[in-house]
C-alpha positions in Angstrom: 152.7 87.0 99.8 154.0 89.8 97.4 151.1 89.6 95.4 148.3 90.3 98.3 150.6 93.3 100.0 149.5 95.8 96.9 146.0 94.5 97.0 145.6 95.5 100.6 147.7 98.7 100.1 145.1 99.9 97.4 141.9 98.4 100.2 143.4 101.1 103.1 144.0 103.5 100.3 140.1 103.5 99.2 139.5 102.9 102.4 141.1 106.1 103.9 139.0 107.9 101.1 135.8 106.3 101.7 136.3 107.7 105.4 137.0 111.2 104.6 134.6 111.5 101.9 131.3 110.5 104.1 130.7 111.7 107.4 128.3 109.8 109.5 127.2 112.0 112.4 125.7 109.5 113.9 128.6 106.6 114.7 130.5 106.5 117.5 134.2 105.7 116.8 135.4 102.3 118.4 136.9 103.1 121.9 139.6 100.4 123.2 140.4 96.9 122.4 137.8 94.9 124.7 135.6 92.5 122.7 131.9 93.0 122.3 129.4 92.1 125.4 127.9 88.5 124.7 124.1 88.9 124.5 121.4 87.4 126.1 120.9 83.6 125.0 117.5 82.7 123.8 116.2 79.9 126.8 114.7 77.5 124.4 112.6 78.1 121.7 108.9 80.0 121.3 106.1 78.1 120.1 105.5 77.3 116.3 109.6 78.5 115.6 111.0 74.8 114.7 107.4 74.1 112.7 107.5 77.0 110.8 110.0 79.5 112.1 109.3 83.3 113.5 111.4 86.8 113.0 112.9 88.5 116.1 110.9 90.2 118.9 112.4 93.2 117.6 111.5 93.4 114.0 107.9 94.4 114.1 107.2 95.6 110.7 103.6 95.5 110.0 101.0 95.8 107.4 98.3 98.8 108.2 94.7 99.4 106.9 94.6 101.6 103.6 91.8 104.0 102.6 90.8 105.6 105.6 88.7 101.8 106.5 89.4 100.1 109.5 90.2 96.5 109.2 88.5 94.3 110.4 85.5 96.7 110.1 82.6 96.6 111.6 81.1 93.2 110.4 84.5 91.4 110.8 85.7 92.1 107.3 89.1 92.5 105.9 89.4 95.7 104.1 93.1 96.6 102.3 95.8 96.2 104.6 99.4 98.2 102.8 102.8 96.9 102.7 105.6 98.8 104.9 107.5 99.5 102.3 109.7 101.9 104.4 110.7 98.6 106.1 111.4 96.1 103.2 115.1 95.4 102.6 115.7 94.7 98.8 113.0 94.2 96.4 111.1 90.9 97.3 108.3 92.0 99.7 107.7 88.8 102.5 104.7 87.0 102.1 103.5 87.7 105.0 103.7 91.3 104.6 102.7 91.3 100.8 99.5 93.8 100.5 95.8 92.7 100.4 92.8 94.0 98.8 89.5 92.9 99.9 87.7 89.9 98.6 84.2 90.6 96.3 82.4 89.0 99.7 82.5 88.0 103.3 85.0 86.1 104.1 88.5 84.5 102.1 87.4 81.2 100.5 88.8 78.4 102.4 90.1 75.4 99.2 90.6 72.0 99.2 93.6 72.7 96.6 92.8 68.2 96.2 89.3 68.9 95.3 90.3 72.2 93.5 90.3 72.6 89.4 90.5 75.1 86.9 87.8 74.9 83.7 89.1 76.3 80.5 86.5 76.5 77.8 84.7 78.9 75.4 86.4 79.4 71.9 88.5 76.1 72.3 89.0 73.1 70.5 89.0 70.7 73.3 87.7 72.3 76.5 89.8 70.9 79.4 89.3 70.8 83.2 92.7 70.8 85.1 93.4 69.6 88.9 96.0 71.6 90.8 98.3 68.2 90.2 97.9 68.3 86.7 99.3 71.8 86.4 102.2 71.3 88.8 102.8 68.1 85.8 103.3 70.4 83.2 106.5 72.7 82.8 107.0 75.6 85.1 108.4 79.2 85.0 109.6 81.6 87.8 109.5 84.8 88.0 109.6 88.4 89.9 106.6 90.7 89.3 104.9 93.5 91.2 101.4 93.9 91.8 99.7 96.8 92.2 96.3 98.5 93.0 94.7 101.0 91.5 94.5 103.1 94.4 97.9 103.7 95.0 99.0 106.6 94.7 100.6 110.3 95.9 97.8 112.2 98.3 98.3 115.0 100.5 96.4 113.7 103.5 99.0 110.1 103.5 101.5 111.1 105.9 103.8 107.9 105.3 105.1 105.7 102.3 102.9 102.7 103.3 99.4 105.0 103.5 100.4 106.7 99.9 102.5 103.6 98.0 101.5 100.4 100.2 99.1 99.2 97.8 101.9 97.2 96.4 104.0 94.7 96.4 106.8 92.4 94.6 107.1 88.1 95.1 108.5 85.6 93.5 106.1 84.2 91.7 106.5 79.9 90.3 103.2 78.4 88.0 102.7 76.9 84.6 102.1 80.0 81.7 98.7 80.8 80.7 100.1 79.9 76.8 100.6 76.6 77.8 97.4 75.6 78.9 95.7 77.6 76.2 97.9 75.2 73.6 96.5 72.5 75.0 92.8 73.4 74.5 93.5 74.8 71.1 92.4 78.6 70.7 89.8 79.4 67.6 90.6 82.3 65.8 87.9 83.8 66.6 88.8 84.5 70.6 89.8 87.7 71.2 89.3 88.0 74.7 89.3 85.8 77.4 87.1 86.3 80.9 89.0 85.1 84.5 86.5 83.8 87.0 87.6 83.3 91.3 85.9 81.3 93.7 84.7 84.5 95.6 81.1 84.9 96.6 80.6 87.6 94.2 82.0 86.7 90.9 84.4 89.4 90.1 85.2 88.5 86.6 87.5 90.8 84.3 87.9 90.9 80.7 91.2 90.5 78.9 92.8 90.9 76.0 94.0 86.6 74.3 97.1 88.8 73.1 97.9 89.6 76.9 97.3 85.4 78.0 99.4 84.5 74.9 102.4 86.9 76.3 102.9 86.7 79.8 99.9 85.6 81.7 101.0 82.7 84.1 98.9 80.5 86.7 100.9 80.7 89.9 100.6 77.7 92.4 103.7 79.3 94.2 105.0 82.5 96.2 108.1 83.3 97.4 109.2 79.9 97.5 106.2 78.3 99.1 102.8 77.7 98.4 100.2 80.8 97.3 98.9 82.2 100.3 95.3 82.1 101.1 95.0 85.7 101.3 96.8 85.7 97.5 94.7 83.6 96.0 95.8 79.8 97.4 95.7 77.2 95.0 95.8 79.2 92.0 96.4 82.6 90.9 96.4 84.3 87.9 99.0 86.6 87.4 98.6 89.4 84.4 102.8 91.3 84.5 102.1 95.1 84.4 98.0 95.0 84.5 96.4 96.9 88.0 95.7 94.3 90.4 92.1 93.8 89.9 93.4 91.8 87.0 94.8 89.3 89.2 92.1 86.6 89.7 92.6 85.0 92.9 91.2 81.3 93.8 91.1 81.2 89.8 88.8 78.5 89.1 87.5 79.0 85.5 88.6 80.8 81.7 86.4 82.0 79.0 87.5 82.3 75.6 85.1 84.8 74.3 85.1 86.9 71.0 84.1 90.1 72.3 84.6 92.4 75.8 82.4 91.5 78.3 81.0 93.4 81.0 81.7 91.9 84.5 81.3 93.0 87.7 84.7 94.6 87.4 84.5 96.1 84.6 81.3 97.7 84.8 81.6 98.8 88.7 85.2 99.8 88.7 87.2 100.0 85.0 84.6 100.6 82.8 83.1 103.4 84.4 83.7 107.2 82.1 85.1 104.6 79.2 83.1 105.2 76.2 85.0 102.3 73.8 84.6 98.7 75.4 87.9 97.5 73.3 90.2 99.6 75.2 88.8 99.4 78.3 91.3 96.6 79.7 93.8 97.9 77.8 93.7 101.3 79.3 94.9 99.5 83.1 98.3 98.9 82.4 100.4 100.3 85.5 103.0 103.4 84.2 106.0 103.7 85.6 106.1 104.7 89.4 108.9 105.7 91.2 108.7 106.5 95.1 111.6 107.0 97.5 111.3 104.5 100.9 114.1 106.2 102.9 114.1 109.0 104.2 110.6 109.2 103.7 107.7 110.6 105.6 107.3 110.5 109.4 111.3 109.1 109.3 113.9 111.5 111.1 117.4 112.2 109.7 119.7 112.4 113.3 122.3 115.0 111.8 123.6 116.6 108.6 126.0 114.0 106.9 125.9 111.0 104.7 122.9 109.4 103.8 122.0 106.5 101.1 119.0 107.2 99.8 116.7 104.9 98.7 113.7 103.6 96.9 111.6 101.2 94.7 110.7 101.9 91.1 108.5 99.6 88.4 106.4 99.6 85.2 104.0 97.6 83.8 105.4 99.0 80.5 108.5 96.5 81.1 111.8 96.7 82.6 112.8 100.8 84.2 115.8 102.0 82.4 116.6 104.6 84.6 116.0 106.6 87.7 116.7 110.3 88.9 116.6 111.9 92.3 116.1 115.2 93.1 117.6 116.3 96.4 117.0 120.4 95.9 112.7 120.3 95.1 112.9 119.1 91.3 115.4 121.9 90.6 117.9 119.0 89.7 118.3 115.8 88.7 120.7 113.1 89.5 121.0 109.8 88.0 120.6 107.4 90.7 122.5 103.6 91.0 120.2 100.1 91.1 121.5 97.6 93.2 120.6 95.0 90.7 119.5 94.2 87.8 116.1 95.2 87.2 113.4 93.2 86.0 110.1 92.8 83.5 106.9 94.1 85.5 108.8 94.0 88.9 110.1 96.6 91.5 113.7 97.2 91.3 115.9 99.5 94.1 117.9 102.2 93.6 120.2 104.7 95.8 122.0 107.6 95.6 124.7 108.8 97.5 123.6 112.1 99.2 125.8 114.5 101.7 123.1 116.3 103.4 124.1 119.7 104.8 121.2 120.2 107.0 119.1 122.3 105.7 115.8 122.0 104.8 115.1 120.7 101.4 112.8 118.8 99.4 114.1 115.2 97.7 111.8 113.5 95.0 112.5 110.1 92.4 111.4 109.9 89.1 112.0 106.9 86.3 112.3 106.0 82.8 111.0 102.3 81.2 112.2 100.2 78.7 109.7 101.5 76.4 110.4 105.3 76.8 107.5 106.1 79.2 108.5 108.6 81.9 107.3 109.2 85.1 105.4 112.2 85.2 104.6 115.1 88.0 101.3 116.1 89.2 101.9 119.8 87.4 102.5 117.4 83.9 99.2 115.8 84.5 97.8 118.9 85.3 98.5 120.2 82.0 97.5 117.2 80.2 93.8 117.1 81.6 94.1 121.0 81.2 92.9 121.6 84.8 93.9 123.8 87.1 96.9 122.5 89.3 96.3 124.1 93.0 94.9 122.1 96.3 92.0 121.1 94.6 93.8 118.9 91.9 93.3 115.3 91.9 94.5 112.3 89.0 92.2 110.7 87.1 92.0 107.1 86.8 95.6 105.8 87.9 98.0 107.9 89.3 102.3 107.4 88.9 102.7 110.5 89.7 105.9 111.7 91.2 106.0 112.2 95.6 108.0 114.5 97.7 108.9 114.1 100.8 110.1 117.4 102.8 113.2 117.3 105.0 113.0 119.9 107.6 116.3 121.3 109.3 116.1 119.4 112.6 115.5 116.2 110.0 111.9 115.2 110.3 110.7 114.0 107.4 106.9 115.1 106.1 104.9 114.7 102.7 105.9 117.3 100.5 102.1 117.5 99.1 100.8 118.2 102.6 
């Protein structure tokens, strides 16, 4: 007993400081002694809860159509649909909630994953034809990584963090590496590239580097712990850590070996366009690092001046972020913000910082640091190094990391500090 009595002396001590150094307008101070109403019970339970499960009636996070498209448009067709990512709590984004960009056709292929297989050939010694089965035989890795499109990005017309950085998203991904498989069929020297092929309707191949499949590439079969998602690519996935999203060959059903770039319907329609050196093409869609704040952020409302946690997502397809800065005075300062874990190769990591708002109106803004030295630029910076003009008029080339503002006003509405 003696030994717990300092313990809990030193608890109320830091306790009694924690109290007086934050003050949270917005709680109410606990009144009396009397015990907590009981709620409501639940009378039974809603269809398709034991099968599968369902969140509370009062959770109602949702994904939203991106791009100024309406989804389904007018011929029944999924457009992209963005993550909430002013909703997600840590840094795995649901399944169910992970963002989607539309298929290179009409409708999401619907696979047999028993009658599914995956063709490797090309520059190979043995070309080899794999059922889903057989790669689920063969020895597995798990891992966290973010994918991202290439449209996602800052804009003054976005008045929220899901219509400017919803494009997005982080999982837990589980498959069998690329390497692996590429072993088996025994690579010639002579493959430099290799060409990813989905089961859509319009074969929206991409071209990538053999070094790339030989690193980090992996096959996923699983998401967050279940299987792929149709919308995600169900059976099979390829997932390329730190390459824009276009990379990411869903319903993957066939692998080139091939000895130089070719031009697919991806690459010529979207990546290769303005690129006047085929070998870099790929090579020039890695994702920089991005930093965005998620709370408070734009159309959220602060209720008072006080304490406030801020908080926020930050990744790079450069590798692991090293570090992350707030602003909370319009860039003129920088803090070094916290991450509540440990962050991760090619994934999204969160961060906070402890901020006493004293309720005026201010500006507050992220920026981050990867493993490899590459910092998150502003729009000025950018500005510079295209040597345009930086005024109204200004947009980024190609992808965009770019750091976003978000403007706190005095009664504590939060709006986007570009608009």
């Amino acid at each position: 007993m003696r030994e717990k009595r300092p313990a809990r002396r030193e608890f109320l001590r830091n306790g009694a400081a924690l109290a007086g150094g934050f003050t949270l307008s917005a709680a109410a101070p606990a009144l009396g002694q009397r015990a907590p109403a009981q709620p409501p019970m639940i009378k039974g339970e809603r269809q398709g809860e034991i099968a599968y499960g369902a969140r509370s009636k009062y959770v109602t996070s949702a994904r939203i159509p991106h791009g100024g498209r309406p989804s389904p448009d007018n011929f029944g067709l999924t457009f992209h649909v963005a993550t909430p990512l002013q909703d997600q709590v840590g840094v795995i984004t649901p399944s169910s909630l992970h963002y989607f960009a539309t298929t290179r056709g009409a409708f999401l292929p619907d696979i047999d994953p028993g009658q599914h297989t995956l063709m490797i050939h090309g520059l190979v010694d043995r070309p080899l034809t794999f059922t889903v089965d057989d790669l689920k035989r063969l020895p597995s890795v798990t891992r966290l990584h973010f994918i991202e499109c290439a449209g996602n990005r800052a804009s003054r017309r976005a008045k929220t963090v899901q219509e400017t950085h919803g494009m997005t998203s982080n999982a837990e991904w589980t498959g069998v590496l690329l390497s692996t498989l590429l072993k088996e069929c025994g690579v010639k020297g002579s493959a430099k590239w290799f060409v990813a092929e989905g089961a859509e309707e319009v074969k929206g191949a991409s071209s990538m580097p053999v070094a790339k499949a030989m690193d980090d590439c992996m096959i996923a079969y699983g998401m967050n712990g279940e299987a792929v998602r149709p919308q995600n690519g169900f059976p099979l996935r390829l997932m390329v850590p730190g390459f824009e999203g276009i990379f990411h060959t869903k319903w993957l059903q066939r692998i080139k070996l091939v000895d130089t770039y070719y031009m697919n319907y991806n690459d010529f329609g979207h990546l290769h366009e303005g690129k006047q050196d085929n070998r870099v093409a790929a090579l020039a869609y890695q994702i920089g690092p991005k930093s965005v704040i998620t709370f408070p952020s734009g159309e959220q409302r602060l209720p008072g001046k006080g304490f406030y946690e801020i908080r926020g997502l930050a990744w790079s397809g450069g590798g692991a972020i090293k570090q992350v800065e707030v602003s909370t005075d319009g860039g003129k300062k920088w803090n070094k913000a916290q991450f509540q874990g440990t962050p991760q190769r090619m994934a999204h990591c969160l961060f906070t910082y402890a901020w006493q708002w004293d309720g005026s109106q201010t500006e507050i803004m992220s920026r981050c640091v990867d493993e490899v030295g590459q910092a998150q630029p502003t729009r000025e910076q950018i500005a510079k190094y295209w040597n345009k003009t930086f005024d109204q008029t200004f947009s980024v080339p190609g992808l965009d990391n770019s750091v976003q503002p978000w403007r706190i006003a005095k009664d504590g509405s939060v709006t986007n500090g570009f608009a």
